[in-house]
C-alpha positions in Angstrom: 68.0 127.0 196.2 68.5 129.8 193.7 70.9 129.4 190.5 72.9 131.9 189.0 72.1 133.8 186.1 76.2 132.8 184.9 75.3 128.7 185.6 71.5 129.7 183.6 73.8 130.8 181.0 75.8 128.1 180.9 73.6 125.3 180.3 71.8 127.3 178.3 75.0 127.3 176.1 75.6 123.7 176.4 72.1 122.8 175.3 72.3 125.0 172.3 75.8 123.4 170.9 74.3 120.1 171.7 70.9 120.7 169.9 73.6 122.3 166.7 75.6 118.8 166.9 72.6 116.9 166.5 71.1 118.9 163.9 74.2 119.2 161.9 75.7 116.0 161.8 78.0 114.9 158.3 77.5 110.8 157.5 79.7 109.7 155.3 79.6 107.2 152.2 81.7 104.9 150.1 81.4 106.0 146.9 82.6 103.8 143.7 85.1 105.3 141.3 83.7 106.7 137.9 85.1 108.0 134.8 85.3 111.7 135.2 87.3 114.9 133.4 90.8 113.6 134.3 89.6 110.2 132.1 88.8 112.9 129.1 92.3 114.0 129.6 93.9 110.3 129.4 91.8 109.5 126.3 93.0 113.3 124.8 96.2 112.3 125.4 95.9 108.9 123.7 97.2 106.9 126.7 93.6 105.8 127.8 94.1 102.5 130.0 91.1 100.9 131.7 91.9 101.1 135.6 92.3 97.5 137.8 90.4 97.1 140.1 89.7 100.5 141.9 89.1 100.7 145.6 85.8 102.8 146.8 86.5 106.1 148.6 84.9 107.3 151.6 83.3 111.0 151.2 81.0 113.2 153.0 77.2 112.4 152.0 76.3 115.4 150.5 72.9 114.8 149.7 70.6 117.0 151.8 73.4 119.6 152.6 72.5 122.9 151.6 76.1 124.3 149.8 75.8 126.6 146.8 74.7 125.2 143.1 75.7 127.4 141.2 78.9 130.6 140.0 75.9 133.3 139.3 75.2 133.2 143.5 79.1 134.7 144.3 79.7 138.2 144.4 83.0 137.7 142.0 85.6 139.8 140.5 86.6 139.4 136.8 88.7 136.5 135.4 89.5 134.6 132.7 87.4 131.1 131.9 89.3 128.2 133.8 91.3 126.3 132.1 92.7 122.9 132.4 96.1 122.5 133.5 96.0 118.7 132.2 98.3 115.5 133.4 100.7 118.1 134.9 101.8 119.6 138.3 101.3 122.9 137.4 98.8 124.2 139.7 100.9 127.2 140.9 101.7 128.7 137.6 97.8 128.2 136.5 96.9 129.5 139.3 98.9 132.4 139.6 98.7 133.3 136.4 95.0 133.4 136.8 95.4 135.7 139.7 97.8 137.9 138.3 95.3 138.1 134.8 92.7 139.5 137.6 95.3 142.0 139.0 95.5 143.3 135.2 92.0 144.2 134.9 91.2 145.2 138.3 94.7 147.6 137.8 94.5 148.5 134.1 91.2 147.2 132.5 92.7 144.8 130.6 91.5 141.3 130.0 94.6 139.2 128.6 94.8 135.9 128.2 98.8 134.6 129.9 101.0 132.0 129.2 101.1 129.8 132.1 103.6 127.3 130.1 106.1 130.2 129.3 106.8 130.6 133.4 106.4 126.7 133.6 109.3 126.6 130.7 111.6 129.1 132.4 111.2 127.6 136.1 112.9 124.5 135.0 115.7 126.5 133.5 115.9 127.7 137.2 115.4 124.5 138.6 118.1 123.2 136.9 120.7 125.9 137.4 120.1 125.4 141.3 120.4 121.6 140.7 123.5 122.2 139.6 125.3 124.9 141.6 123.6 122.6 144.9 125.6 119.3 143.6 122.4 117.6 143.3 120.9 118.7 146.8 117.5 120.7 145.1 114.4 119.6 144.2 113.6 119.3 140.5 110.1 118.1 139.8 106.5 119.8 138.6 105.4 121.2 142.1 106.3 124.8 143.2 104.5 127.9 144.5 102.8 131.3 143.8 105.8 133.1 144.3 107.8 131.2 141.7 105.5 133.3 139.1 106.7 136.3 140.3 109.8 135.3 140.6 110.4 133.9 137.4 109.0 137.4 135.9 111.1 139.9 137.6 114.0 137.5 135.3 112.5 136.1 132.5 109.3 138.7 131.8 105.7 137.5 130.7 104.1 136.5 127.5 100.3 135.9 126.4 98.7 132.5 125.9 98.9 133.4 121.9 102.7 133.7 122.0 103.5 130.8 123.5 101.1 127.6 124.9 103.5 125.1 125.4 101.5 122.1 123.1 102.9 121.2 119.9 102.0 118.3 117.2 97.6 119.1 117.6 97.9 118.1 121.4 94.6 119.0 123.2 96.1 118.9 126.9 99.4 119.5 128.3 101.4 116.2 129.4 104.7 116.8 130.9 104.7 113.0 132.2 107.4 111.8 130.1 109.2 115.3 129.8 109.8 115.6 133.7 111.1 111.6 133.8 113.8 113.0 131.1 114.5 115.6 132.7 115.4 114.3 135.9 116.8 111.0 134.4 119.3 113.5 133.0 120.1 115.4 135.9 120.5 112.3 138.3 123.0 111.0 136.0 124.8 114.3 136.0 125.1 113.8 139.9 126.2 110.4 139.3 128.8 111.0 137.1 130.0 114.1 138.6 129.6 116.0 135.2 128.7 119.4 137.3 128.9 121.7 133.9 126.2 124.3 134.0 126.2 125.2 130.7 125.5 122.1 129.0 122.9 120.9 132.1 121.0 124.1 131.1 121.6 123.2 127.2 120.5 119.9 127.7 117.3 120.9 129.5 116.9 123.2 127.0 116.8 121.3 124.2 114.3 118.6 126.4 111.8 121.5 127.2 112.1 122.5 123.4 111.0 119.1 122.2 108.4 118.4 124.7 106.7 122.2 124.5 108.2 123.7 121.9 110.6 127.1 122.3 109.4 130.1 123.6 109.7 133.6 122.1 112.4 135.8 122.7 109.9 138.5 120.7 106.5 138.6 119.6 103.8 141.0 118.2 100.6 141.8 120.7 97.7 144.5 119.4 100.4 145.1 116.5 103.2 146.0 118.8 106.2 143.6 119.1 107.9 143.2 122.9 110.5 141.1 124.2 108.6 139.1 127.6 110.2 141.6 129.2 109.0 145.0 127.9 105.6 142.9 127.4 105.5 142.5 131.7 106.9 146.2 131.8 105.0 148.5 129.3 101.6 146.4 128.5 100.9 144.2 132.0 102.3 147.1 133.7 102.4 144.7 137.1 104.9 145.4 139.8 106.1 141.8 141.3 107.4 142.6 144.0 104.2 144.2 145.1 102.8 141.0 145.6 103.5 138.4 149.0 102.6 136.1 150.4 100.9 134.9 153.9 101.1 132.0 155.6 99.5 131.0 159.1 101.2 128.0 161.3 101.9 127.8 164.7 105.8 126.3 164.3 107.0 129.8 163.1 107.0 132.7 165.2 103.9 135.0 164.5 104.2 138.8 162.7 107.8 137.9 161.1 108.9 136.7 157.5 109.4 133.0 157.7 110.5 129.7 155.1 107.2 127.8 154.3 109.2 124.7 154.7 107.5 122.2 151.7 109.1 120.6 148.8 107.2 122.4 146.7 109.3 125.9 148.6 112.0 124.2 146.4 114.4 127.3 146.6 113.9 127.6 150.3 112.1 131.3 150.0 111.8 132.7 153.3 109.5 135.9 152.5 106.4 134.4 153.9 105.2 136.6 156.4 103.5 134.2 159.1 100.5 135.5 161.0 97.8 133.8 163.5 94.7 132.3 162.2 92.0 134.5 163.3 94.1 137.4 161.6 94.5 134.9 158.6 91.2 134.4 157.9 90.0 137.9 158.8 92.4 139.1 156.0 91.0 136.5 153.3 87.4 137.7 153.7 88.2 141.6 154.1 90.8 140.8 151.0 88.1 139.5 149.0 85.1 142.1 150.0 86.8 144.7 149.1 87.1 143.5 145.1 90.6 142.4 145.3 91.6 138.1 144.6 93.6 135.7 146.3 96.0 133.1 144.9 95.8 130.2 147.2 97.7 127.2 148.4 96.4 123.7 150.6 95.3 120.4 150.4 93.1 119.1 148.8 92.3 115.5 149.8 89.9 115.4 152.2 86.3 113.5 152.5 84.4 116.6 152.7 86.3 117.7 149.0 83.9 116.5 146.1 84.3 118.0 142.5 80.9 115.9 141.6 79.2 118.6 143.9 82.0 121.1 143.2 82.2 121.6 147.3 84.3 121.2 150.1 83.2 121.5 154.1 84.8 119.9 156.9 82.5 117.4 157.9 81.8 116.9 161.8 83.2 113.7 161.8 86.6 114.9 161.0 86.3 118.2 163.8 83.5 119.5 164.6 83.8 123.7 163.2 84.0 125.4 166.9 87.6 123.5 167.6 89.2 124.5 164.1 92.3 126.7 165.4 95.6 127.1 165.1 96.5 123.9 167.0 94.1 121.8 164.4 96.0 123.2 161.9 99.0 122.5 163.0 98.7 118.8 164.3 97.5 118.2 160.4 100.2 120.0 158.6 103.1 118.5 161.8 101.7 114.7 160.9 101.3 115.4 157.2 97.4 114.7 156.9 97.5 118.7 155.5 99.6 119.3 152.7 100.7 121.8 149.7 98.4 119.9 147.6 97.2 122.4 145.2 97.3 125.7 144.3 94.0 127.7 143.4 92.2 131.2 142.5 89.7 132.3 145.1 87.5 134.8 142.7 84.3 135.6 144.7 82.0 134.6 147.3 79.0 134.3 149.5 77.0 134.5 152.5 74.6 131.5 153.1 72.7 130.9 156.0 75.3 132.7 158.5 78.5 131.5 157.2 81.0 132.9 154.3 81.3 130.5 150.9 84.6 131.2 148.4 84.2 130.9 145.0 87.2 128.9 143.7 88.5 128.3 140.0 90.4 125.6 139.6 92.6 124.7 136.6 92.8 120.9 137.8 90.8 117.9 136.6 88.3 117.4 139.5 86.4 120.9 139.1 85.2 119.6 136.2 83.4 116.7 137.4 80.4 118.3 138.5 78.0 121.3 137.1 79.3 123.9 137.4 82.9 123.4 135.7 86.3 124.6 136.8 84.7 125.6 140.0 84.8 124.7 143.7 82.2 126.4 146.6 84.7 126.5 149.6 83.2 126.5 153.0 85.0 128.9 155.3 86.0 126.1 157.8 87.8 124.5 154.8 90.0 127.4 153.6 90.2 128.0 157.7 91.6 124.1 158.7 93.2 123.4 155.1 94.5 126.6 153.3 98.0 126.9 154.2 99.1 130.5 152.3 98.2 133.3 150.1 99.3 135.7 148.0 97.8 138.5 147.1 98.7 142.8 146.2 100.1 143.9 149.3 97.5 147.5 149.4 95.0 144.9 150.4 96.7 143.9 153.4 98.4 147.5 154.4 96.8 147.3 158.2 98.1 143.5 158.4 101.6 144.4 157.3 101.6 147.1 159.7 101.8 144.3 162.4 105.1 142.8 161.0 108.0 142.5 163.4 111.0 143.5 161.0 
């Protein structure tokens, strides 16, 4: 009996992704908690407090896997050092401020360091206001998105890390623990009491910010010129905000339209995202990056295959195996909540090893520093493919993506 050359082909297809399963196989390990940068932070922060007793967490078994060592392997564009965003939720104004440092070299040559504290300062103003006028129905707490930068620029303007860094008294890191339990202690008696006075919330918040991170400029000098924030994000940045947006890919909204990324930290209910399938999302994010330009970007990070002592994160096989990572994946772990907004980060560079794209990630949280090579993550595509929920990036470096939008 003869066989086919399409049955031939077929078991020839099935052997090969049987012999790749066997081959490439993750194990995974319980690993026992250890002191790492976040512990630094504590002690800088003189509230140091040995841990109970800390349960072991189960992580990909790295050892053996061949994943990147070390920054000098990415092609990379420029960018500031990372910094440390300490015991705060910051992420998205350290790492969109990073991102948007990058856009003013890449557009004007200019290296500058920003204030990630003054945008921090001024979205709690904001927060507050909508607190208020919503009659208590609006998130007020540290999380929020890349677009919030932007946002908060195109009102309050920008100003550079020397201006304004938001410690006062000698502090090393930034702690807004307590500030952010005063702050909303103060606005959930407001809805209490029915005291819905907008002036005196956004004078007592005010005067909560000013104690906890001292008061920002309404003018300072830069290179010997003085600016208000405003002229300082019009005549020296020089950046356009509203040339930036921001892409998301998930299967609930309808493709090729502007959609709400519906997550607390979307705490104004923005509705610009423009939604697009995964294959054209990922396509975009290695094009994006090719071609010299960054990406801020947004996802969760708590997974077993995410290890800041090896400054890596894969999806390991016994999680999904990489072939069946689509949209539905993605969407079954952002519908039952085992994806979420997590973090925000700066993709800066990357790689190709052994057949498959690595990101170069700078990180302002604690984690990155764990390992070797500090402030840094290597980011295997099928991570930012299964756990990287949006973008943002200079829309020229998506023109033939946008073109697809369904106005």
């Amino acid at each position: 009996m003869k066989i086919s050359q399409i049955t031939i082909a077929l078991i020839l297809t099935f052997c090969s992704h049987l012999l790749f399963a066997q081959q490439n196989t993750n194990t995974g390990i319980f690993v026992d908690p250890k002191d790492g940068y976040y512990e630094e932070i504590l002690k800088g922060l003189n509230d140091y407090t040995p841990s109970k007793t800390l349960k072991k967490t189960y992580l990909v078994d790295f050892s053996g896997l061949d994943i990147p060592k070390s920054v000098d392997e990415f092609v990379s564009c420029w960018y500031n050092p990372p910094v440390s965003q300490g015991r705060t939720g910051t992420c998205w104004s350290f790492s969109t401020t990073s991102f948007l440092e990058t856009e003013v070299y890449r557009l004007h040559n200019k290296k500058v360091k920003l204030s990630e504290m003054y945008t921090v300062y001024c979205e709690y103003l904001e927060k507050t206001k909508r607190f208020i006028n919503e009659r208590g129905n609006s998130e007020v707490s540290e999380g929020s998105e890349a677009n919030a930068v932007t946002r908060i620029w195109k009102e309050y303007g920008a100003v550079p890390e020397i201006a304004y860094t938001g410690l006062i008294n000698g502090q090393k890191f930034h702690d807004h623990k307590a500030m952010i339990a005063e702050i909303k202690s103060y606005l959930q008696n407001v809805k209490t009491t029915n005291a819905w006075d907008l002036d005196a919330a956004v004078k007592t918040v005010k005067s909560i910010l000013d104690h906890y991170m001292g008061t920002p400029p309404s003018e300072f000098p830069y290179l010997r010129i003085n600016y208000t924030p405003k002229e300082f994000l019009a005549n020296y940045l020089q950046l356009n905000p509203d040339d930036y947006i921001d892409i998301m890919s998930l299967k609930e909204k309808p493709y090729y339209h502007q959609v709400e990324y519906e997550v607390t930290d979307n705490w104004w209910h923005d509705s610009s995202y423009y939604n697009v399938p995964l294959e054209a999302f990922m396509s975009s994010i290695k094009s994006v990056i090719k071609n010299g330009y960054s990406l801020c970007i947004g996802g969760d990070v708590s997974e077993a295959g995410h290890d800041g002592w090896h400054n890596a994160a894969i999806i390991p096989t016994f999680d999904i195996p990489s072939e069946y990572i689509n949209d539905d994946a993605r969407e079954f772990r952002f519908d039952n909540n085992t994806t979420q907004d997590d973090h925000g980060i700066h993709l800066v560079g990357y790689k190709n090893h052994n057949g498959r794209t690595w990101f170069l990630i700078k990180d302002s949280g604690a984690g990155s520093r764990n390992g070797n090579a500090k402030g840094f993550y290597f980011f295997d595509e099928d991570y930012v493919k299964l756990k990287i929920m949006d973008f943002m990036v200079h829309k020229d470096a998506v023109k033939d993506l946008l073109s697809k939008m369904i106005q």
